[in-house]
N, C-alpha and C positions, 0 to 999 in steps of 0.2 A: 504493500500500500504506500510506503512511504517513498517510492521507487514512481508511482504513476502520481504522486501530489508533487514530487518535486518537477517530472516531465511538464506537468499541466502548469506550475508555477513559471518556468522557466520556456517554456512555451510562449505562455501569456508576456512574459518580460520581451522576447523576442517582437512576437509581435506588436507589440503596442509600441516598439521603435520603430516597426515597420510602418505604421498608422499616423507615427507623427512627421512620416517622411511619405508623404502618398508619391511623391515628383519621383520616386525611383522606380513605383510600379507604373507609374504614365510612362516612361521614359524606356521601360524595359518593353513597350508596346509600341514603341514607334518601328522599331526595325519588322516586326511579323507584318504591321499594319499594311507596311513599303512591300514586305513580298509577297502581300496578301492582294493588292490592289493595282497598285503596279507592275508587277511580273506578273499578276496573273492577267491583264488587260491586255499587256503587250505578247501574251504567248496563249492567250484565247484559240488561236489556231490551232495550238499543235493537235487538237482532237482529231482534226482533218487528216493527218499522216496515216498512210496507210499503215497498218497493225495495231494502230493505237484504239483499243475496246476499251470504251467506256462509257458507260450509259449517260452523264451527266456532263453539264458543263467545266471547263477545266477551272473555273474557281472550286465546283465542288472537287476535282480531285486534288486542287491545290492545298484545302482547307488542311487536312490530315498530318500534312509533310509540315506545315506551317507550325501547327502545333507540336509535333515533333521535336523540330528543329527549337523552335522557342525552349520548351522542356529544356531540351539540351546544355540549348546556350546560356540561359540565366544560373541553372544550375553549376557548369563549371568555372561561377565566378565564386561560389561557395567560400569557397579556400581563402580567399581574400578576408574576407569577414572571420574567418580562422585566422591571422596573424593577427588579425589588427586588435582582435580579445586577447592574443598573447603582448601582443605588446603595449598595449596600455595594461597590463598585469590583470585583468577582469577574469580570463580563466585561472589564473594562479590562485587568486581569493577564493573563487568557486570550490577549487580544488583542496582547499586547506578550510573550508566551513563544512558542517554534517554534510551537505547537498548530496544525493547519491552521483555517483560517477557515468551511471548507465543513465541517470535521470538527465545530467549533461549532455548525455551525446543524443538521446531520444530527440531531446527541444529540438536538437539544430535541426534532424531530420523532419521533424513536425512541422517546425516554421517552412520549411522547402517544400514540406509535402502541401502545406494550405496555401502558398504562395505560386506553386506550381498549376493547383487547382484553380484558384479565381483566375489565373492566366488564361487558363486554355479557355474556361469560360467566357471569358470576353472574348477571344481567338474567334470563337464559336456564335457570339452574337456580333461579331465585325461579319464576318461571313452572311450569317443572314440578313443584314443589314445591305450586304452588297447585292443580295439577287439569290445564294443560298440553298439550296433545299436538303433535307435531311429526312430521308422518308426512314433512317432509323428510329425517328421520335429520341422521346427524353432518355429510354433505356439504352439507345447507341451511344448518345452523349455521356453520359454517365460512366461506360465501359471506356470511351476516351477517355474523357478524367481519370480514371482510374489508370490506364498501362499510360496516361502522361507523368503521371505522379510515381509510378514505377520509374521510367527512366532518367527522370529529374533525380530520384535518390540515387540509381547507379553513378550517376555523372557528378552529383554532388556530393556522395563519399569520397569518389576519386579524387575530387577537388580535396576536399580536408582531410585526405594522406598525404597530398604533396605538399600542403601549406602547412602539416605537421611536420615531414619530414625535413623540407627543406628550407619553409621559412623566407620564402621566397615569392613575391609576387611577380617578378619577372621568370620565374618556371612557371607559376600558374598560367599567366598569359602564354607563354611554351606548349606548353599541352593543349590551352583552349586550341592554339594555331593549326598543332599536328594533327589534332582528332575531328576540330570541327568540322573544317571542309572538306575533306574526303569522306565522313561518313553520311555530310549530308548531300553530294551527287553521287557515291557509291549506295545509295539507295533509291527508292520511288516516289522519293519527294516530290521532282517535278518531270520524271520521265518512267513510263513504264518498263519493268526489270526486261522482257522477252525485247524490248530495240536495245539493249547494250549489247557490247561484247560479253564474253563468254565468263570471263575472268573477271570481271566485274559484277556478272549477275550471281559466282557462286560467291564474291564477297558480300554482295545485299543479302544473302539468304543465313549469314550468318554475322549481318551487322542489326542491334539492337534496336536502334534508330526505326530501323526497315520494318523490324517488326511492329514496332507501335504503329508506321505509316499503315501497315498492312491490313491492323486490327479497325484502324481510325476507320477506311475506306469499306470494311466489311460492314461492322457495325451500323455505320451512318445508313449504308443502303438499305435499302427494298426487302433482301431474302440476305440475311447475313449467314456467314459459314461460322455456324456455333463452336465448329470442332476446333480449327483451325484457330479461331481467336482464343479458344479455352488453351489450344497450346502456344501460343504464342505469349499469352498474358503470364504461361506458369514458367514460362523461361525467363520473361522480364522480371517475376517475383523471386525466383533463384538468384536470379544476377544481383538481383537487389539485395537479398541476406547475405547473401557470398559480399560486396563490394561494404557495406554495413557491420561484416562482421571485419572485415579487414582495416575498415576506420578505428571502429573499437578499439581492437589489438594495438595500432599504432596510439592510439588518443592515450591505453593501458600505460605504453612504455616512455608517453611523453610524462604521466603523470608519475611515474615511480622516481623521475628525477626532479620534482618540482618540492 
């Protein structure tokens, strides 16, 4: 008990600095907003290419990959807000008060996970706002929320190993460089896997990114593939306890010297 009143304490403390700073969740919405409206205006056509199956307009296959990628990208700025509590000494006091240790590392993933969620949500009424349709109803939307918030913790643990280990905001920015854009055209963010090369569609098929786009585009439709999103969402959720417990461990061995 005293494990989920510290999470929920320390939670709420997260957030309510999040709330007194709204210009960071406006500002983390301008970039999807731009790929959402303006790339998807100017590549309207590609429906037209032959091989390209898709029932809807290309904002609705835009939508998915948008979200995605958003998840992605806020999340591995995580790490940064990991130094900057070591260094103004604020995890150190944590660390040296009752506070449980597991109740620390829970907040951070919590705040990511609620912060990840209103994202996609507005993602999702920017969308319909533009023209839109979603004949998955609320229970598609919902299943996005859900495996956005999966990938946002894989990407935002890995963030807070590297800003543990290395303490370093120029390797964060390092890593966002190397990961982010390759996994988001080595997926079907904004072009379907069967028109790439060969060696690129067995890297979609085993990049996580891919999967959430995968589930986003199932979900949202008409007749979704239950089976498929059911596996797809328990791989995001492995990846997530696997990448969550390896935070942990590392967050363990920062604290045994503190």
């Amino acid at each position: 008990m005293a494990t989920i009143a510290d999470t929920g304490y320390l939670t709420g403390r997260k957030m309510h600095a999040l709330l007194r700073q709204p210009w960071v969740l406006t500002f983390s919405l301008i970039q999807p907003a731009i790929w959402l409206f303006l790339f998807g205006e100017l590549f309207r056509r590609v429906t037209d290419i032959p091989g390209f199956r898709f029932g809807g307009s290309y904002l609705d296959y835009l939508i998915p990959g948008i979200v995605a990628m958003s998840a992605m990208s806020n999340n591995m700025w995580a790490g940064m807000s990991m130094i900057e509590e070591i260094e103004r000494g604020t995890l150190n006091r944590f660390l040296v008060s009752p506070a449980s240790r597991l109740g620390i590392m829970n907040a951070t993933v919590a705040e990511q996970a609620v912060s990840t969620a209103v994202q996609t949500i507005i993602i999702l009424l920017l969308g319909l706002a533009g023209g839109a349709s979603y004949p998955g109803g609320f229970l598609g939307a919902l299943v996005l929320v859900v495996a956005s918030v999966l990938v946002g913790v894989v990407f935002g643990a890995l963030s807070n190993v590297t800003g543990m280990l290395l303490r370093s905001r120029e390797a964060i920015i390092g890593v966002y460089t190397v990961f982010m854009l390759p996994l988001m055209f080595m997926s079907s963010a904004f072009m379907q896997t069967r028109l790439m090369p060969g060696w690129m569609q067995a890297v979609a098929s085993r990049n996580p990114l891919n999967w959430v786009v995968q589930v986003g585009r199932s979900v949202l439709s008409a007749s979704p593939d239950w089976g498929a999103v059911a596996v797809r969402c328990g791989g995001l959720l492995a990846l997530a306890v696997l990448c969550v417990a390896l935070s942990v461990v590392t967050f363990r061995s920062y604290a045994k010297n503190v």
